[in-house]
C-alpha positions in Angstrom: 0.0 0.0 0.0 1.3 3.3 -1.0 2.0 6.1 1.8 -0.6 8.0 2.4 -0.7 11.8 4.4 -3.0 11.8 7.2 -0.9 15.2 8.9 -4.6 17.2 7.7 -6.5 14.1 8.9 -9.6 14.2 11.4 -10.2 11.9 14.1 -13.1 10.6 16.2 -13.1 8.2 18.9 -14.5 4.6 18.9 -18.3 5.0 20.2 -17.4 2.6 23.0 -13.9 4.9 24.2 -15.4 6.5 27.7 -14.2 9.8 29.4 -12.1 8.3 32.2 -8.3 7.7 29.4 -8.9 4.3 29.3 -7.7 2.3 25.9 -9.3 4.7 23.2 -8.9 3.8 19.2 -9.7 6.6 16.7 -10.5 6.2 13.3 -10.2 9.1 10.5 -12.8 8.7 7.6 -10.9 11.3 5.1 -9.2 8.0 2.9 -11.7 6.6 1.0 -9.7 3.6 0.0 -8.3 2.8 3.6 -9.3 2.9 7.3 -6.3 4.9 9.9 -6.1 3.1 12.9 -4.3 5.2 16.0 -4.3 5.1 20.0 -5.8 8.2 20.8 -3.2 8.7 23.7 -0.8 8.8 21.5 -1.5 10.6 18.4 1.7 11.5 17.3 2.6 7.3 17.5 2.3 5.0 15.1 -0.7 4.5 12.9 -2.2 0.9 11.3 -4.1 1.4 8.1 -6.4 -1.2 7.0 -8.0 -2.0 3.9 -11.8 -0.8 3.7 -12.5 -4.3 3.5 -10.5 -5.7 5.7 -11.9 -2.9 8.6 -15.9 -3.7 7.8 -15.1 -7.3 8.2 -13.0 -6.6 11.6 -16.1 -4.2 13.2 -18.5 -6.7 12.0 -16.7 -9.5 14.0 -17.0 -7.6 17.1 -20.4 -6.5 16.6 -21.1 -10.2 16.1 -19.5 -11.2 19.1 -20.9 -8.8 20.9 -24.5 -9.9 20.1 -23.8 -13.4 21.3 -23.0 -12.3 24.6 
């Protein structure tokens, strides 16, 4: 996958991050071929990019799981 500049890129937090710090991902929407990945307590770290694919097929496994419990 080619580089790709996310140094304009907005951020949100996962719905399920709460207010208290605790382990927060946030996800920018501005790639429309791939899905940024970062820690939000560390946003100058390192950031995963996934495949559009690959991400729906990740957050539906969780929503899955989720369900079953």
């Amino acid at each position: 996958m080619r580089s790709i500049d996310l140094s304009a890129a907005s951020w949100r937090k996962s719905s399920y991050s709460n207010q208290d710090g605790g382990a927060c991902v946030e996800v920018s929407d501005d790639c429309a071929a791939a899905v940024p990945v970062r820690d939000s307590k560390v946003p100058d770290g390192p950031v995963l990019v996934f495949s559009v694919a690959d991400w729906a097929s990740f957050v539906s496994s969780l929503k899955s799981r989720h369900l079953d419990d």
